[in-house]
N, CA, C and O atoms as CSV, one atom per row, in Angstrom:
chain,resi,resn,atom,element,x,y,z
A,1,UNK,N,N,0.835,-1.175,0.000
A,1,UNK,CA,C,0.000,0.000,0.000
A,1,UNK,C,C,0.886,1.246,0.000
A,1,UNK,O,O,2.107,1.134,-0.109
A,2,UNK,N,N,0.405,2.192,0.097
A,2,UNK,CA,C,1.340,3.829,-0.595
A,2,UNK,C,C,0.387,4.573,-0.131
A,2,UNK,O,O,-0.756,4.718,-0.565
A,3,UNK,N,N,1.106,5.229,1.133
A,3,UNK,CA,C,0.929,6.838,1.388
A,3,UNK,C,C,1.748,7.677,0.599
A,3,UNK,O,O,2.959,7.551,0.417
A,4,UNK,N,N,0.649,8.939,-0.064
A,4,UNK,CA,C,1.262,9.586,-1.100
A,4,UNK,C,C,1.910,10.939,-0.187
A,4,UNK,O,O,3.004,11.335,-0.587
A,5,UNK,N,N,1.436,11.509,0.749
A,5,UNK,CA,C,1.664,12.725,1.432
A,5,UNK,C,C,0.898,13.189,2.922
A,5,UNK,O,O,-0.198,12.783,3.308
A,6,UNK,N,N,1.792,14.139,3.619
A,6,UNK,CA,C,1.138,14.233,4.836
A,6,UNK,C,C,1.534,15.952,4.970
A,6,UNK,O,O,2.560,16.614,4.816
A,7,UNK,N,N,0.443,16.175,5.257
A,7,UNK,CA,C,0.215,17.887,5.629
A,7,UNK,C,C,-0.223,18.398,6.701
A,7,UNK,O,O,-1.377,18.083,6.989
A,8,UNK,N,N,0.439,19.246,7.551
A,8,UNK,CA,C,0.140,19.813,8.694
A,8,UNK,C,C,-0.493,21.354,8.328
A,8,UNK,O,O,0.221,22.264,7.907
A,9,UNK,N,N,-1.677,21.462,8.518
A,9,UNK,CA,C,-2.622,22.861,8.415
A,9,UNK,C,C,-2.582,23.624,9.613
A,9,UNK,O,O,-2.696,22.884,10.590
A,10,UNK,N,N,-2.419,25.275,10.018
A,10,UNK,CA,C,-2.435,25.444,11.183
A,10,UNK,C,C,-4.482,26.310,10.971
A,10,UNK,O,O,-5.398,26.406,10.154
A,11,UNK,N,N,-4.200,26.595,12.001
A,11,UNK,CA,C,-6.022,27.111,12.710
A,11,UNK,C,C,-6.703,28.072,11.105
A,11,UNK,O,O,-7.780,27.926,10.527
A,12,UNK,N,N,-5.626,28.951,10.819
A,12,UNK,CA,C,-5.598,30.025,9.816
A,12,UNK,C,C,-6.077,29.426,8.515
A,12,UNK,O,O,-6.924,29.927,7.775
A,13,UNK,N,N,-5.635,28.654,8.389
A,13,UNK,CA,C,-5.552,27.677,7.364
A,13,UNK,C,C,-4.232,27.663,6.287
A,13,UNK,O,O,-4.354,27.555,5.067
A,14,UNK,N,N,-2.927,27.798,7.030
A,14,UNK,CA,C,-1.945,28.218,6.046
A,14,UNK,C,C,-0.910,26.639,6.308
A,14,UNK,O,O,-0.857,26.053,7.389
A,15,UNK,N,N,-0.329,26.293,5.308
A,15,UNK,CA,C,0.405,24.859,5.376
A,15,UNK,C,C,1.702,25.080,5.849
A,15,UNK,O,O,2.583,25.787,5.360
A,16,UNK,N,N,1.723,24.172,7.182
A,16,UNK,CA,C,3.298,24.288,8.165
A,16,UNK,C,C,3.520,23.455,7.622
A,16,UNK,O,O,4.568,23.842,7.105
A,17,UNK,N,N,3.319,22.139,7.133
A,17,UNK,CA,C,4.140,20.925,6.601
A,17,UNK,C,C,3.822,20.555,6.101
A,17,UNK,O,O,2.601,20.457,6.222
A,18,UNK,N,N,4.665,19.679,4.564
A,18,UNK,CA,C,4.474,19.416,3.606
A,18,UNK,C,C,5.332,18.390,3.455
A,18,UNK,O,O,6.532,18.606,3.284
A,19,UNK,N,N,4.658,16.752,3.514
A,19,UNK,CA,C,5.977,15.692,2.975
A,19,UNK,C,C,5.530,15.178,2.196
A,19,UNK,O,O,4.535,14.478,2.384
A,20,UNK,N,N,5.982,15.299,1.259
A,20,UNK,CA,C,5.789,13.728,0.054
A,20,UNK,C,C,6.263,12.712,-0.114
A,20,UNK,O,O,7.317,12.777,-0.747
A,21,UNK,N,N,5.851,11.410,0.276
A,21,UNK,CA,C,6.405,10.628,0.737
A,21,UNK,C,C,6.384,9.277,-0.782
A,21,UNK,O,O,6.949,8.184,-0.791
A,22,UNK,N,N,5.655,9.816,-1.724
A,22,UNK,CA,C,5.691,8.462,-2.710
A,22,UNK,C,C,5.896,9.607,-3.817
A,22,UNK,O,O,4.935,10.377,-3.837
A,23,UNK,N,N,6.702,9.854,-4.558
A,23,UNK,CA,C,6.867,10.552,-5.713
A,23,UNK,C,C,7.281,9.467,-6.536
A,23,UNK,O,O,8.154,8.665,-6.205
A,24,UNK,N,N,6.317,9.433,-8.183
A,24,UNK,CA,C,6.899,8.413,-8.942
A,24,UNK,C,C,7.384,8.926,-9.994
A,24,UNK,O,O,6.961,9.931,-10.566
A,25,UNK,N,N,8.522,8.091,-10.373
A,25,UNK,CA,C,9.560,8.756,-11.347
A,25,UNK,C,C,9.292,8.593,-12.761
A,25,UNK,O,O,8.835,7.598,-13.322
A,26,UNK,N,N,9.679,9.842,-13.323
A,26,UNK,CA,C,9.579,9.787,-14.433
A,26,UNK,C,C,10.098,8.511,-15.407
A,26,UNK,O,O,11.174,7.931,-15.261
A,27,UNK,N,N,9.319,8.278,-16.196
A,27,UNK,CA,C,9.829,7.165,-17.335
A,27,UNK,C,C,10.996,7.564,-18.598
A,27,UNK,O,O,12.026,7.026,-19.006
A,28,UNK,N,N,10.476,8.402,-18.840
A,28,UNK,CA,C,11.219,9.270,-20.170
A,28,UNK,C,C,11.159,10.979,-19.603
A,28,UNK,O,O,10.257,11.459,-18.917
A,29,UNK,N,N,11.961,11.448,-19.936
A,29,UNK,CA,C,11.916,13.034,-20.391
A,29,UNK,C,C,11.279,13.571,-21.520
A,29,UNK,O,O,11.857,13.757,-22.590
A,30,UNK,N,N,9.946,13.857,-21.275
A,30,UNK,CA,C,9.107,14.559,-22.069
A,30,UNK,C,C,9.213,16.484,-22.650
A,30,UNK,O,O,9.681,17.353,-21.914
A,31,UNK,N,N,8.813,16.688,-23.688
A,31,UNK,CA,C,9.594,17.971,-24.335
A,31,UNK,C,C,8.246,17.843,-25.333
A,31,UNK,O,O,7.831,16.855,-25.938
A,32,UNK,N,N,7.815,18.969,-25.286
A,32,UNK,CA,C,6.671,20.093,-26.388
A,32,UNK,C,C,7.078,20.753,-27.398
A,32,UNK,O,O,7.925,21.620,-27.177
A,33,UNK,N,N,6.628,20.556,-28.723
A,33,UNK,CA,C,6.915,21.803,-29.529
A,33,UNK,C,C,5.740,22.723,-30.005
A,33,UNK,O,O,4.629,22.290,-30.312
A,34,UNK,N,N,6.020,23.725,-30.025
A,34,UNK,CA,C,4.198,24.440,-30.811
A,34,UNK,C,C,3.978,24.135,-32.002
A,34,UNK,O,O,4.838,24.552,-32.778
A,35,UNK,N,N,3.031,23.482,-32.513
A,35,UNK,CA,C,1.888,23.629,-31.671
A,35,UNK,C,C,1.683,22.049,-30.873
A,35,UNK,O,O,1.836,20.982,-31.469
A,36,UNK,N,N,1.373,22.151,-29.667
A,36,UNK,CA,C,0.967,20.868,-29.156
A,36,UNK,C,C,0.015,19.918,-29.677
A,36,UNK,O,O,-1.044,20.246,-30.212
A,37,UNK,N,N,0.502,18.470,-29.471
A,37,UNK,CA,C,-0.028,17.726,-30.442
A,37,UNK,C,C,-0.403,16.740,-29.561
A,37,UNK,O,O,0.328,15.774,-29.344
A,38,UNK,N,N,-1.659,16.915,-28.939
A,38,UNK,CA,C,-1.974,16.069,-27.568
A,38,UNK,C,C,-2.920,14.834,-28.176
A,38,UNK,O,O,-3.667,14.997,-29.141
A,39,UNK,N,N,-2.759,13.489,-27.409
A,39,UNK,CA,C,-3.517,12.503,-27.764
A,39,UNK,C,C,-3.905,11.888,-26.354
A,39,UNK,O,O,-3.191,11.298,-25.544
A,40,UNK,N,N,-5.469,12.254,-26.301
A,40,UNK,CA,C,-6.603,11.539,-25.164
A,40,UNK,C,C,-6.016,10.117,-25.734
A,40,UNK,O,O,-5.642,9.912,-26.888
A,41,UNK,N,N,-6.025,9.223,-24.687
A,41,UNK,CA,C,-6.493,8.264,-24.583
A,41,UNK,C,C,-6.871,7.591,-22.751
A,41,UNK,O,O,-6.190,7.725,-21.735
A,42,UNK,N,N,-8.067,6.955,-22.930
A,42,UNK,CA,C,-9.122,6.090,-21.758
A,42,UNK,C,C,-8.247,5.094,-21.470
A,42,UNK,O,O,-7.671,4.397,-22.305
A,43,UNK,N,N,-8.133,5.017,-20.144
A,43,UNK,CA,C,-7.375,4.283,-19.397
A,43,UNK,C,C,-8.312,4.242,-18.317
A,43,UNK,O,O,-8.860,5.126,-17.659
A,44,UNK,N,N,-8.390,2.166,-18.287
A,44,UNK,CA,C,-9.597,1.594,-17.085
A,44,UNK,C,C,-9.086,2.200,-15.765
A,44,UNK,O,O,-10.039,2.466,-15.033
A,45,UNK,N,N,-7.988,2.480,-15.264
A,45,UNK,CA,C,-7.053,2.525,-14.191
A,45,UNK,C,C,-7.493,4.115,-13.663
A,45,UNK,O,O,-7.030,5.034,-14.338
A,46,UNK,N,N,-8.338,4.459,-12.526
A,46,UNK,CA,C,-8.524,5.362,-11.955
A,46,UNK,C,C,-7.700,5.830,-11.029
A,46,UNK,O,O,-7.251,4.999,-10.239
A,47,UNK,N,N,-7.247,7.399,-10.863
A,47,UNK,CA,C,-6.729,7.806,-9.739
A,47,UNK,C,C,-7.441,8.082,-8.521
A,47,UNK,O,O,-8.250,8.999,-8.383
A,48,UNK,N,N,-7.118,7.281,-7.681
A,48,UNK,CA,C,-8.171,7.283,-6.207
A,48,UNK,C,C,-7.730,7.794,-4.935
A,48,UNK,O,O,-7.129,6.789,-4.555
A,49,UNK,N,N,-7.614,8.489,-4.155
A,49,UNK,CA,C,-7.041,9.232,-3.042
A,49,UNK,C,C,-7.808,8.720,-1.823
A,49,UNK,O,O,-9.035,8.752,-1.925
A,50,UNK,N,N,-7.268,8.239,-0.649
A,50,UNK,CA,C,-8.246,8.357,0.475
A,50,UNK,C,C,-7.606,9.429,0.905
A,50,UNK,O,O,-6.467,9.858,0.718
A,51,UNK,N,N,-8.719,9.874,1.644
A,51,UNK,CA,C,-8.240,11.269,2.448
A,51,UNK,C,C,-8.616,11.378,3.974
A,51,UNK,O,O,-9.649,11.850,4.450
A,52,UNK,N,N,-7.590,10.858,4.597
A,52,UNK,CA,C,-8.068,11.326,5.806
A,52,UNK,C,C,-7.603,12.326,7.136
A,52,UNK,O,O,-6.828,11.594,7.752
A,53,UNK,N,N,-7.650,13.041,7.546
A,53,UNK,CA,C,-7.976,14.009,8.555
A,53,UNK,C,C,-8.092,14.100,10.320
A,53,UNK,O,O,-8.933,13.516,11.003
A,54,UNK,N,N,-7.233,14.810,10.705
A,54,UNK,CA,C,-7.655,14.757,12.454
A,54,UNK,C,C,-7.734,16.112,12.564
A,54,UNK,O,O,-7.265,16.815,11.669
A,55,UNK,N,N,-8.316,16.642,13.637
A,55,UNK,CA,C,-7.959,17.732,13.899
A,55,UNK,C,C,-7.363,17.822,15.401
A,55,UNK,O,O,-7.745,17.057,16.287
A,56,UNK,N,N,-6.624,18.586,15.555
A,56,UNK,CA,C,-5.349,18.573,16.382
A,56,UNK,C,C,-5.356,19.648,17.471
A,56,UNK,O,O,-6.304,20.428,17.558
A,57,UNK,N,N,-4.557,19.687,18.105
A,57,UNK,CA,C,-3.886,20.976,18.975
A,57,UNK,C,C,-4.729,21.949,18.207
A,57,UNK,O,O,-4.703,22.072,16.983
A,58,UNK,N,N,-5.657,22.787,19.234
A,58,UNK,CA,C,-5.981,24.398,18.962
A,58,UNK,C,C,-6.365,24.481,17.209
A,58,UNK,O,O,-6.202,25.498,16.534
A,59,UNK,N,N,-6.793,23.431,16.792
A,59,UNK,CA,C,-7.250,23.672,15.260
A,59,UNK,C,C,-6.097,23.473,14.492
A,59,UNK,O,O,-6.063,23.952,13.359
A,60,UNK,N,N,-5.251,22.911,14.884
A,60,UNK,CA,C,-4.056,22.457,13.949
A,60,UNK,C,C,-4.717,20.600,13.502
A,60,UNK,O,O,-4.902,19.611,14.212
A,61,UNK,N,N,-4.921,20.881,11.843
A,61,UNK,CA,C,-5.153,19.772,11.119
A,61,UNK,C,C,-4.210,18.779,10.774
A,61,UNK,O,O,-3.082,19.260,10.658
A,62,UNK,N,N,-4.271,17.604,10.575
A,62,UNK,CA,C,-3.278,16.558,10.131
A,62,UNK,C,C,-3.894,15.701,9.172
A,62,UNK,O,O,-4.790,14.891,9.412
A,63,UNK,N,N,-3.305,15.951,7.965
A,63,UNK,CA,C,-4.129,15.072,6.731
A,63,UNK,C,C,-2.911,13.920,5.797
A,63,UNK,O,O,-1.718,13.991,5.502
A,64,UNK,N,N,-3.668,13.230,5.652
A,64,UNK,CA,C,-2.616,12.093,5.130
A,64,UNK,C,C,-3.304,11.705,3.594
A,64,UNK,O,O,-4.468,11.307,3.636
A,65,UNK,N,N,-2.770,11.782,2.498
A,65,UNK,CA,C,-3.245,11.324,1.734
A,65,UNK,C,C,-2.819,10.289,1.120
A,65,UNK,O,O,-1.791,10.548,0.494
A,66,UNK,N,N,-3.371,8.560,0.964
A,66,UNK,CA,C,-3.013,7.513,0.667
A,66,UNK,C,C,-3.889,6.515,-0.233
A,66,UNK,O,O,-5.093,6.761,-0.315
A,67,UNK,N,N,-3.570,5.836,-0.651
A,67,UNK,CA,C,-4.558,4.838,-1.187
A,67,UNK,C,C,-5.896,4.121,-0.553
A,67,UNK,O,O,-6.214,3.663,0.545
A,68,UNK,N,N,-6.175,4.192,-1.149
A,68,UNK,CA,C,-7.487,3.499,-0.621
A,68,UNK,C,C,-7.618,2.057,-0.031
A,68,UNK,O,O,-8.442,1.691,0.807
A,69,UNK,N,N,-6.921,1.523,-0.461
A,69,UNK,CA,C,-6.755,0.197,0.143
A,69,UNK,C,C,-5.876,-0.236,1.308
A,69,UNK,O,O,-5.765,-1.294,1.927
A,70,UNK,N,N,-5.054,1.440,1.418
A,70,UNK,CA,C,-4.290,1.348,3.056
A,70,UNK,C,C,-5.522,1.074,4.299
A,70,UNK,O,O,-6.488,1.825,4.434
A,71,UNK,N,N,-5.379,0.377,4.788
A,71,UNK,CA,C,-5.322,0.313,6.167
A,71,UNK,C,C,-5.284,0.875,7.195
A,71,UNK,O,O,-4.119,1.270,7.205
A,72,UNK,N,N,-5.911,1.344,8.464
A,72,UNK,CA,C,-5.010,1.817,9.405
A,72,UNK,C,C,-4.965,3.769,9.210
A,72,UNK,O,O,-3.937,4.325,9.598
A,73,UNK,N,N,-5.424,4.118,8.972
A,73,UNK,CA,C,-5.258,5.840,8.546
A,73,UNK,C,C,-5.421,6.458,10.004
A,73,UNK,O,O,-4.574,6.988,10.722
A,74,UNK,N,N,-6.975,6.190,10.245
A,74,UNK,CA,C,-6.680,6.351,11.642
A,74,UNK,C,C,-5.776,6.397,12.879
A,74,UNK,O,O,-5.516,7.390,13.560
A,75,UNK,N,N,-5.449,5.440,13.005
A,75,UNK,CA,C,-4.088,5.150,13.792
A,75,UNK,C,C,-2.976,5.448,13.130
A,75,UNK,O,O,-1.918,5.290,13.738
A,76,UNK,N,N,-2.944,5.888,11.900
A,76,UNK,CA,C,-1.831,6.434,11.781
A,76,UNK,C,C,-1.918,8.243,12.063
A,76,UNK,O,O,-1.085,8.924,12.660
A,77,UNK,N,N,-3.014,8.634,11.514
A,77,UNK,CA,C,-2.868,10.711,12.518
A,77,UNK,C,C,-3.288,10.617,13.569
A,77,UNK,O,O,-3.743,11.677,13.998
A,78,UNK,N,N,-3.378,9.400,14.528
A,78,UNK,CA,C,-3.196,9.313,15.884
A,78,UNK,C,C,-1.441,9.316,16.151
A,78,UNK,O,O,-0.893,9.864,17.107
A,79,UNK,N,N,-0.938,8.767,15.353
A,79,UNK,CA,C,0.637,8.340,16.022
A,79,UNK,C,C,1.146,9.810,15.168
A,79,UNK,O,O,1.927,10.445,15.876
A,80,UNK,N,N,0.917,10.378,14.022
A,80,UNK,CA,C,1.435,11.545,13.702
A,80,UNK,C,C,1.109,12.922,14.741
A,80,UNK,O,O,1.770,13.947,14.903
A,81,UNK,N,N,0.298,12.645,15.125
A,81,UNK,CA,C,-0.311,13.713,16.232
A,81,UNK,C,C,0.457,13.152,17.109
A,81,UNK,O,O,1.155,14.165,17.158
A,82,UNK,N,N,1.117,12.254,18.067
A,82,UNK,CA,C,1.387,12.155,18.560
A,82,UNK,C,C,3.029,12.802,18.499
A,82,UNK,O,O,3.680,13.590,19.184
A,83,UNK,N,N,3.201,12.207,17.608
A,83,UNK,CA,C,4.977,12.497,16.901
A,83,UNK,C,C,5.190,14.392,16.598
A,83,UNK,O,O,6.235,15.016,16.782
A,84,UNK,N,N,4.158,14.836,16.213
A,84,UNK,CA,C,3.951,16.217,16.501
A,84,UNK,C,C,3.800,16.986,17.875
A,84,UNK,O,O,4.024,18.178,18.088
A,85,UNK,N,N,3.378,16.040,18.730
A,85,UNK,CA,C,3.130,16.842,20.346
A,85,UNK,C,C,4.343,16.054,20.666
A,85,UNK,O,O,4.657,16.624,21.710
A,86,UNK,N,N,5.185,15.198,20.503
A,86,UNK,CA,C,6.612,15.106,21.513
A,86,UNK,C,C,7.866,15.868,20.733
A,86,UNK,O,O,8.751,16.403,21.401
A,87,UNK,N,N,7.893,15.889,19.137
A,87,UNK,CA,C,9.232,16.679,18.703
A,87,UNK,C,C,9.100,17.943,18.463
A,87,UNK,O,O,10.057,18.676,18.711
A,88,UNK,N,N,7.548,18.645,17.778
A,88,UNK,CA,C,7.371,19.989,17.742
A,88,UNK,C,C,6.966,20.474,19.029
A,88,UNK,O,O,7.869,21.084,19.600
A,89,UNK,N,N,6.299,20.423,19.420
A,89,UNK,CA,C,5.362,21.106,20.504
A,89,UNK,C,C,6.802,21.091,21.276
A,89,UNK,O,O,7.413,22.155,21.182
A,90,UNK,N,N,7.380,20.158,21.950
A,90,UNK,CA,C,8.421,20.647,22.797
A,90,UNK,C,C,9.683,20.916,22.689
A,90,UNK,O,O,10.468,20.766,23.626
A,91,UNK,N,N,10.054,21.397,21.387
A,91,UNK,CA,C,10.998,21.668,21.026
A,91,UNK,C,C,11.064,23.720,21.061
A,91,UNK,O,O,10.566,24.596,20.353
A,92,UNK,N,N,11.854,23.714,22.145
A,92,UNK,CA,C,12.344,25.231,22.652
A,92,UNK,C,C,12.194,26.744,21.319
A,92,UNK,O,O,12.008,27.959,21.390
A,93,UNK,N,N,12.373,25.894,20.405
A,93,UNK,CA,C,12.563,27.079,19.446
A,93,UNK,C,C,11.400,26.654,18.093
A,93,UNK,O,O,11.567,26.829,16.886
A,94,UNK,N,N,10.424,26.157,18.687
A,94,UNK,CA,C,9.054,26.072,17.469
A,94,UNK,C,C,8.159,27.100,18.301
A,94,UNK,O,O,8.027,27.508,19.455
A,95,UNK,N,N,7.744,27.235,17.311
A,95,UNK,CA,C,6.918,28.434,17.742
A,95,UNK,C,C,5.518,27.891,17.371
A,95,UNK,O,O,5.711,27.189,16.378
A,96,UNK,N,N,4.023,27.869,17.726
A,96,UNK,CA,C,3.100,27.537,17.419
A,96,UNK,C,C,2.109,28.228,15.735
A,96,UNK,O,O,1.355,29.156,16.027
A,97,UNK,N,N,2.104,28.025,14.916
A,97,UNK,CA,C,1.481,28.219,13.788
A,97,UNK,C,C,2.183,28.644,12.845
A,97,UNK,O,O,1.736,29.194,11.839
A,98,UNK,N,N,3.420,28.414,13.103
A,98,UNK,CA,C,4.606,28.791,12.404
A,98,UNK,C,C,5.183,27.304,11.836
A,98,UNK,O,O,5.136,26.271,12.504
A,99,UNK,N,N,6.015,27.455,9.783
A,99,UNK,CA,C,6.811,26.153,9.843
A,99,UNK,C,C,7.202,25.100,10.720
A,99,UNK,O,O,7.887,25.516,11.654
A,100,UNK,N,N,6.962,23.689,10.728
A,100,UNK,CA,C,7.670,23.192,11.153
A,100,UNK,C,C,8.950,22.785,10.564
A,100,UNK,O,O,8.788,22.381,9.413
A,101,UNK,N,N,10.311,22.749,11.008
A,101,UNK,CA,C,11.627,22.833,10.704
A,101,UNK,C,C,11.786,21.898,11.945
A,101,UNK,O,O,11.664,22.497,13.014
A,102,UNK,N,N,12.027,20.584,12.032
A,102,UNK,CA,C,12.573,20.196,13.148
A,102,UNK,C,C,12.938,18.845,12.684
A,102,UNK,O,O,12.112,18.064,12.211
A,103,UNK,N,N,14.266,18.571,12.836
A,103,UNK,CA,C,14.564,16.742,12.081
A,103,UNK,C,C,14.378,16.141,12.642
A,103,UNK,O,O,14.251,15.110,11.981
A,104,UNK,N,N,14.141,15.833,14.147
A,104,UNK,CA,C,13.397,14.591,14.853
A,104,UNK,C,C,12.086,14.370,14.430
A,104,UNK,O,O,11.735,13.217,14.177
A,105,UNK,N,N,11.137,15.512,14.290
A,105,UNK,CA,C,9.915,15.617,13.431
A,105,UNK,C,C,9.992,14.784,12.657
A,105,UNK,O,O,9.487,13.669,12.785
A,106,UNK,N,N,10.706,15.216,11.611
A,106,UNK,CA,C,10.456,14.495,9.760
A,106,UNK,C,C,11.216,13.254,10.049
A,106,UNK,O,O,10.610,12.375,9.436
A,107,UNK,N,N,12.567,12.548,10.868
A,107,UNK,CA,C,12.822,10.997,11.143
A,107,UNK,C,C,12.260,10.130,11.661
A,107,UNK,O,O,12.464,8.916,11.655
A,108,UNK,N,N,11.268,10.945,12.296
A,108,UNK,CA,C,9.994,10.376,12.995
A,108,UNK,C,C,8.848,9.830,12.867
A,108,UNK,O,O,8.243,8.862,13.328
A,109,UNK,N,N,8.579,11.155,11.709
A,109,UNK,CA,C,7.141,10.708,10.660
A,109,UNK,C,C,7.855,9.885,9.449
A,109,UNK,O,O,7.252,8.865,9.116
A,110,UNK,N,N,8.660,10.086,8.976
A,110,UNK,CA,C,9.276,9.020,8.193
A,110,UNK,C,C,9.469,7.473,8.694
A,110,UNK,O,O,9.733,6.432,8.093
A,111,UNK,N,N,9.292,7.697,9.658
A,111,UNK,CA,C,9.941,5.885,10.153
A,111,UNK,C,C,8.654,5.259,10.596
A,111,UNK,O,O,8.519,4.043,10.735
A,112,UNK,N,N,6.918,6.899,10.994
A,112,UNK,CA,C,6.195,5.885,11.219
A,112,UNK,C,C,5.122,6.004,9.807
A,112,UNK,O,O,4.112,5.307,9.907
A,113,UNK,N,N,5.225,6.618,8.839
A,113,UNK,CA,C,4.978,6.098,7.279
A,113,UNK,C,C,5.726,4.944,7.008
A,113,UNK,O,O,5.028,4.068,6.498
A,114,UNK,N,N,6.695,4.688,7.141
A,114,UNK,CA,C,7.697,3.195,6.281
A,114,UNK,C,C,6.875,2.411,7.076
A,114,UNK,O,O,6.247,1.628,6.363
A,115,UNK,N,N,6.512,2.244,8.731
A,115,UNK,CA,C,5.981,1.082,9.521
A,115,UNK,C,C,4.437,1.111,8.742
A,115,UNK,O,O,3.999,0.126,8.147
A,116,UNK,N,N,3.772,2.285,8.844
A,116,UNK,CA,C,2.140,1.849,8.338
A,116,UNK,C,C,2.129,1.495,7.454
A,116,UNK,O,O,1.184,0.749,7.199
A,117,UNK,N,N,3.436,1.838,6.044
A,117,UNK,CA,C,3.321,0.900,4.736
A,117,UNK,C,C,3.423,-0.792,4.744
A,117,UNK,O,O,2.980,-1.599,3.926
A,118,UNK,N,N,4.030,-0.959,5.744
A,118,UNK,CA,C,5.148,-1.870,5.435
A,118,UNK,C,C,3.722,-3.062,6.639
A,118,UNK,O,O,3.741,-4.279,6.823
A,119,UNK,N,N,3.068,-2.376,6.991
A,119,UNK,CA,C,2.061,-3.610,8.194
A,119,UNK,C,C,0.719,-3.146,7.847
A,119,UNK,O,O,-0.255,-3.898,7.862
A,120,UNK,N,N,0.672,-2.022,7.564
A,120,UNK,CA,C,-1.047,-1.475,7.179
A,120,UNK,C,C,-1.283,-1.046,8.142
A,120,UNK,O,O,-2.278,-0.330,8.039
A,121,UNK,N,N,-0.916,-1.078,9.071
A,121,UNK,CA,C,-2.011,-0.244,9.976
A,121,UNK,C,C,-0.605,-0.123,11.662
A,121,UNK,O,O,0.507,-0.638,11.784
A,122,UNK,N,N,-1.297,0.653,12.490
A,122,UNK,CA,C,-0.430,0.362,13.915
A,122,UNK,C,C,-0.889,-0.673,14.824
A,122,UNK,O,O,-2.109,-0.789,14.705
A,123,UNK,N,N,-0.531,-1.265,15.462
A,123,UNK,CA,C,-0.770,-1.962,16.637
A,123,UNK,C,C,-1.600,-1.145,18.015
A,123,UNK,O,O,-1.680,0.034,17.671
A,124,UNK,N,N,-2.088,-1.272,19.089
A,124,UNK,CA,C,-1.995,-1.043,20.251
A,124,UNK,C,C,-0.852,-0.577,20.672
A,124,UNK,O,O,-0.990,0.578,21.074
A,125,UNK,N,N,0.168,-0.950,20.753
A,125,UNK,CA,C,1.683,-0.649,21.315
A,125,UNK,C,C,2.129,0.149,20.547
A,125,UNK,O,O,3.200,0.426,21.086
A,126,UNK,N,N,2.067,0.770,19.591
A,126,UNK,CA,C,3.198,1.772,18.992
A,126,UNK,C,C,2.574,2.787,19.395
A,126,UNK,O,O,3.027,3.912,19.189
């Protein structure tokens, strides 16, 4: 399964964090000449997003956007909320509704995206 991204919204509605966590790579290097010479074609294969949402500290949002067939979303912006109230929130020099900039933050949420990919969902214990 594939989480595509995770975004931290503050109260205002302005974006403190931004990870992208599945970027897929280009196949070829694509190049245009004028006039563009575009060809539709229908493809059975839909793009599908789950989207899900907590809301947090004082109206601070946490949204994860992943496949639909992940698992576990829930418990996972439970453990990101969590990972946000022990490395931001108490870290001396974050300031509340402001960027987050903090690398325990992002090694943190990185290691617990690789675990929800890698099992689908959290346990009780994590």
């Amino acid at each position: 399964m594939v989480i595509f991204s995770v975004y931290v919204v503050n109260k205002a509605g302005g974006l403190i964090y931004q990870y992208d966590n599945y970027v897929p790579r280009a196949e070829a290097e694509k190049t245009f000449s004028y006039p563009l010479d575009f060809v539709l074609k229908h493809h059975d294969e839909k793009v599908v997003v789950s989207f899900g949402q907590r809301d947090g500290i004082r109206g601070i949002k946490f949204i994860v956007l992943a496949d639909p067939r992940q698992s576990g979303i829930d418990a996972l912006l439970r453990k990101i909320y969590e990972i946000y109230s022990d490395f931001a929130l108490k870290n001396p020099f974050y300031s509340l509704e402001m960027p987050i900039r903090c690398e325990l933050f992002d090694q943190n949420l990185k290691g617990a995206l690789e675990i929800a990919e890698k099992a689908g969902n959290f346990g009780a214990g994590s």
